[in-house]
C-alpha positions as CSV (number, residue, x, y, z in Angstrom):
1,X,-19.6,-32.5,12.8
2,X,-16.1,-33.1,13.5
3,X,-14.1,-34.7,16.8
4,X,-11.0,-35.5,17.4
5,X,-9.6,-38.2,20.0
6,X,-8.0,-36.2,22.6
7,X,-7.1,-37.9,26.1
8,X,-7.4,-41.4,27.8
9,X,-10.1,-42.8,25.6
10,X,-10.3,-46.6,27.5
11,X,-10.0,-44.8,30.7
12,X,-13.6,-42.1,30.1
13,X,-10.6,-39.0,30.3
14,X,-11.1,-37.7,27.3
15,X,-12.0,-34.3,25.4
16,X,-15.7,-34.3,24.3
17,X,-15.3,-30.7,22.4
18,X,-16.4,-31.3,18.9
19,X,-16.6,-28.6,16.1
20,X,-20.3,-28.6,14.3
21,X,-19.9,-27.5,10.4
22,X,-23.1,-26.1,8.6
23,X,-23.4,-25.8,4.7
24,X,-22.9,-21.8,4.3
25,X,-19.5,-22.8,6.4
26,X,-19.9,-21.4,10.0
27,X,-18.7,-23.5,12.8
28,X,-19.4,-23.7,15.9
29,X,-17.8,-25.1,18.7
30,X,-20.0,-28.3,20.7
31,X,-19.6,-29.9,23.6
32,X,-20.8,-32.5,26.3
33,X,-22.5,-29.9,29.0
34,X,-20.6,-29.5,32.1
35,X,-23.6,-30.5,33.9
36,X,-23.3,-34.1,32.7
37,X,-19.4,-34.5,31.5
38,X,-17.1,-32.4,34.6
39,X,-14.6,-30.0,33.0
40,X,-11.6,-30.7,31.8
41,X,-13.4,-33.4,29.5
42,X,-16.5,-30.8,28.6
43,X,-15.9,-27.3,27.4
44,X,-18.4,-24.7,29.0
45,X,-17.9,-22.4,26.6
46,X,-19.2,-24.6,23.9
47,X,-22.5,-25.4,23.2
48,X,-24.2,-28.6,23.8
49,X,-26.8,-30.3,22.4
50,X,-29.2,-29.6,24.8
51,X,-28.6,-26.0,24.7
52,X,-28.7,-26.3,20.9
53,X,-32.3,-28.2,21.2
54,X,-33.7,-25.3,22.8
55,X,-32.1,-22.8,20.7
56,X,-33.7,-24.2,17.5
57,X,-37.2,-24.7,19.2
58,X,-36.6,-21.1,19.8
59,X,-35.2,-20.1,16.6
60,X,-38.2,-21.8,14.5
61,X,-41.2,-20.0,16.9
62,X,-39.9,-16.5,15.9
63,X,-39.1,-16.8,12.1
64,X,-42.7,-18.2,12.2
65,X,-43.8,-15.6,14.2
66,X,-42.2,-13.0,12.4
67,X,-43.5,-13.8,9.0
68,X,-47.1,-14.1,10.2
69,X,-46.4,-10.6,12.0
70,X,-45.2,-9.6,8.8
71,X,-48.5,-10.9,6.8
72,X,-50.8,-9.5,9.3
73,X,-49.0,-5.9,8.4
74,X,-47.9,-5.8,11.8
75,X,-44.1,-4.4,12.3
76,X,-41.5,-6.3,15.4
77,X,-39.1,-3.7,16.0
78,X,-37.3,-6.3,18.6
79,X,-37.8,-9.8,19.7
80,X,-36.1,-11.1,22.1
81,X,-36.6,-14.9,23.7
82,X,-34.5,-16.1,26.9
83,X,-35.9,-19.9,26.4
84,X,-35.0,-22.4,28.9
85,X,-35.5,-26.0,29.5
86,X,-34.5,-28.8,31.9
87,X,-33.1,-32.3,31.6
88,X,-35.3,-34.4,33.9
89,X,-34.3,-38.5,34.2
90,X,-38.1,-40.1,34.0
91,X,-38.8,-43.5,33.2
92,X,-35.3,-44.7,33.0
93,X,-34.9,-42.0,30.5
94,X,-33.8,-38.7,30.4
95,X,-34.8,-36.1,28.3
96,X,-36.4,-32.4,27.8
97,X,-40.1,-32.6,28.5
98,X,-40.7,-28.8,29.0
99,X,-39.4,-25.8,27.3
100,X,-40.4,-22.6,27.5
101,X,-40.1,-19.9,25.5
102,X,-39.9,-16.1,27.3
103,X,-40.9,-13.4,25.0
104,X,-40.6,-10.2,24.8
105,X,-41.6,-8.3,21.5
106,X,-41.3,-4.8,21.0
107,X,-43.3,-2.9,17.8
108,X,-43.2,0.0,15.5
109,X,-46.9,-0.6,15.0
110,X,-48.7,-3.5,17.5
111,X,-50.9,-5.6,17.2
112,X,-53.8,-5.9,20.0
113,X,-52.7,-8.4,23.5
114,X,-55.4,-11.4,21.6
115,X,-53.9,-11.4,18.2
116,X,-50.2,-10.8,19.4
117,X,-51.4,-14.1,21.2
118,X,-52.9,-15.5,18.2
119,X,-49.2,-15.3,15.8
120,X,-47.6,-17.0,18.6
121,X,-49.9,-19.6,18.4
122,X,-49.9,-19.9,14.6
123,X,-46.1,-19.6,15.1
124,X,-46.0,-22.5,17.4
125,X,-48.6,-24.8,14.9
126,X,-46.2,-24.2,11.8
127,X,-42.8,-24.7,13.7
128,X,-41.6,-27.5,11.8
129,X,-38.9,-28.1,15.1
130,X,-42.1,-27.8,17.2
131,X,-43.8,-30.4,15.2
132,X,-41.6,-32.5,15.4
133,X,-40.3,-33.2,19.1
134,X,-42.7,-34.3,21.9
135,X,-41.6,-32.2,24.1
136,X,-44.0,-29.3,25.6
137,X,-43.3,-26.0,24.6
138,X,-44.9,-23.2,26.4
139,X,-44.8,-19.5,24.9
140,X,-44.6,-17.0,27.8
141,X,-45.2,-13.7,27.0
142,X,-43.3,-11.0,29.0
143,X,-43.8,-8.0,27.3
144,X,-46.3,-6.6,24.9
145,X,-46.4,-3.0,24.2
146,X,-49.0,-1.9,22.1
């Protein structure tokens, strides 16, 4: 992660954009959200952590679920997962409590609606992002074609 002072530091008017840096070399531009540092000093195009949080809860649930899918000779032909989340101040603290995960899985060949079910749920137990975090993640399903 990389920053660089840009702005009136001692005044709070500075530039919270930041650059993450991953080990295979992508990076990807971070920033304060909007909805808790105003723009100019936040970069809505960026992403921010909490954004990021969800992403990887996300992330982790399907390349779980896709590998047990995968095992149980069942064949995704798209999943797609519009997970959201909420900061909520609670306790004097505020953090992510909920997130849930919407999604929609499309198949070559399906499984039935109870074990679609049951790979999200072994998904969800195996997540190590899931395992780790006490937040609540719900899995939604939208869609399931079978």
């Amino acid at each position: 992660m990389i920053w660089q002072k840009s702005g009136d530091f001692a005044a709070n008017r500075y530039a919270r954009g930041h650059m993450w840096r991953f080990d295979g070399g992508l990076e990807v531009p971070a920033s304060a959200s909007p909805s808790v540092v105003p723009e100019p000093y936040s970069d809505p195009a960026a992403v921010d952590p909490e954004e990021a949080y969800i992403a990887s809860i996300s992330s982790c649930h399907m390349l779980w679920f896709l590998d047990f899918a995968r095992q149980a000779g069942f064949e995704p032909e798209s999943y797609e997962d519009r997970a959201t989340g909420a900061l909520v101040r609670q306790d004097g603290k505020t953090w992510i409590p909920r997130v849930d995960l919407n999604i929609r899985v499309t198949w070559a060949n399906a499984p039935d609606a109870n074990t679609h079910k049951a790979l999200h749920d072994k998904a969800h137990h195996a997540c190590f992002i899931a395992n780790s975090v006490r937040t609540d993640i719900v899995v939604n399903l939208l869609e399931d074609n079978p």
